[in-house]
C-alpha positions as CSV (number, residue, x, y, z in Angstrom):
1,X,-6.9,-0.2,-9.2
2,X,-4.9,-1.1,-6.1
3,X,-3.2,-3.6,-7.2
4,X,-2.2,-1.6,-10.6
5,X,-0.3,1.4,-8.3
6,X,0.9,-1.4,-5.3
7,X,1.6,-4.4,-7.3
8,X,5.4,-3.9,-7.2
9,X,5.6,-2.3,-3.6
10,X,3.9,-5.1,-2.0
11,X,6.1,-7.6,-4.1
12,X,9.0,-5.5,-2.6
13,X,8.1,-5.4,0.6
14,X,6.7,-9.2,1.0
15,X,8.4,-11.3,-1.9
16,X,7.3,-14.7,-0.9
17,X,3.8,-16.0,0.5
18,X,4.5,-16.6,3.5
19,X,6.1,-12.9,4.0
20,X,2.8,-11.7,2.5
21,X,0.7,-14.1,5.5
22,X,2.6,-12.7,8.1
23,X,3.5,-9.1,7.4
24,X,0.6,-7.4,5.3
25,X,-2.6,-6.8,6.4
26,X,-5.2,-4.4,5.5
27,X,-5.4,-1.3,7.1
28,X,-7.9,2.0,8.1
29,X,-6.6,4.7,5.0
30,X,-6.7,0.6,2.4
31,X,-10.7,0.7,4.2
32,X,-10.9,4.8,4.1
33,X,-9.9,4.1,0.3
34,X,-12.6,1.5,-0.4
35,X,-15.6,3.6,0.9
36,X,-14.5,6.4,-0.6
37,X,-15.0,4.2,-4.0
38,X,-17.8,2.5,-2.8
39,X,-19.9,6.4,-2.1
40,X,-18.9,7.1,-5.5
41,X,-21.0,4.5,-6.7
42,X,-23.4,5.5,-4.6
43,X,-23.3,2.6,-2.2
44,X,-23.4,4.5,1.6
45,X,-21.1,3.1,4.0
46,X,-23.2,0.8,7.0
47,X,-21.2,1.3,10.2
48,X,-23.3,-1.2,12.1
49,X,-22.7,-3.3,9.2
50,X,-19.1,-2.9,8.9
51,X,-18.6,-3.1,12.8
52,X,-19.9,-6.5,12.6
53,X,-17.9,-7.7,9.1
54,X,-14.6,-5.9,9.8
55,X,-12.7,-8.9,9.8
56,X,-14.2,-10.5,7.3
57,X,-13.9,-7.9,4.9
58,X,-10.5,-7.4,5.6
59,X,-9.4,-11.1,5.2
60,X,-11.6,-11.2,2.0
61,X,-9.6,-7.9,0.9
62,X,-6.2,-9.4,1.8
63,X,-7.1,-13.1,-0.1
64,X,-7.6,-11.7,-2.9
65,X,-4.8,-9.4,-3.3
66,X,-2.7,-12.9,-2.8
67,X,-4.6,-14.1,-5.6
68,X,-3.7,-11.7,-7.6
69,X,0.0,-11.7,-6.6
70,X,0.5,-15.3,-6.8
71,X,-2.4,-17.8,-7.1
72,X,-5.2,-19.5,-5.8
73,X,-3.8,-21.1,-3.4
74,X,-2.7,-18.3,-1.8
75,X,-6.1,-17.0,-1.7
76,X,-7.4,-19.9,0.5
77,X,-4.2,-19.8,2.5
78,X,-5.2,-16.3,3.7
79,X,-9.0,-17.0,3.4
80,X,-8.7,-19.7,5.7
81,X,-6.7,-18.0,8.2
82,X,-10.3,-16.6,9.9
83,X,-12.4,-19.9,8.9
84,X,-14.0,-21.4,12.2
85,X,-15.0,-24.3,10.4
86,X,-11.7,-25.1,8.5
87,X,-9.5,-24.1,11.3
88,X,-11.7,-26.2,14.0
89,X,-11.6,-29.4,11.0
90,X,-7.6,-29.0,11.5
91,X,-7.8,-28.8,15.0
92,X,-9.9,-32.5,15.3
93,X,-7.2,-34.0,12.1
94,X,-4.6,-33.5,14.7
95,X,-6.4,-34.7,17.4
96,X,-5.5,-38.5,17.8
97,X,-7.4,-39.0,20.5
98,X,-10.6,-37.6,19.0
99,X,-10.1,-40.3,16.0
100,X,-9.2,-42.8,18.8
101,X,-12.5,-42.0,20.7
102,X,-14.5,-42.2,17.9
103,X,-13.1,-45.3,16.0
104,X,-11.9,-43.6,13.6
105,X,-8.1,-44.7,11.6
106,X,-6.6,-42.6,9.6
């Protein structure tokens, strides 16, 4: 239901991908929004639980917006943007000397 009042404001605001990675981001009253929702189905908000998945929720909120908006791979674009594992495998790619160390040609 977010996406069917917002759709065009966000498009507004952030026309392109990359204005969308860099400028939006989910915030408190977007969260305030999706418990209220959430109690109405009668799930009860954890605060321990969201403490600890904040950012995770957030960035899964925020992917799939940018799925909606464009595509797919705008989902992972934003997805990825708070994956350890992906972000540390780009890390060692662009390490030569890690390939160099470990005998490894691209």
């Amino acid at each position: 239901k977010y996406l069917e009042t917002n759709r065009e404001k966000i498009k507004a605001l952030y026309p392109s991908v990359e204005e969308f990675l860099k400028g939006y981001n989910i915030d408190e009253n977007f969260m305030g929004k999706f418990f209220e929702f959430a109690a109405g189905e009668g799930i009860e908000k954890d605060e321990e639980g969201y403490k600890t998945s904040e950012v995770y929720m957030k960035n899964f909120f925020k992917a799939w917006i940018a799925r909606n908006l464009w595509d797919y791979a705008a989902y992972w674009r934003v997805s990825n943007e708070n994956d350890e594992v992906f972000l540390n495998a780009v890390k060692a790619i662009q390490d030569k000397d890690l390939f160099k160390k470990n005998n490894i040609s691209l």
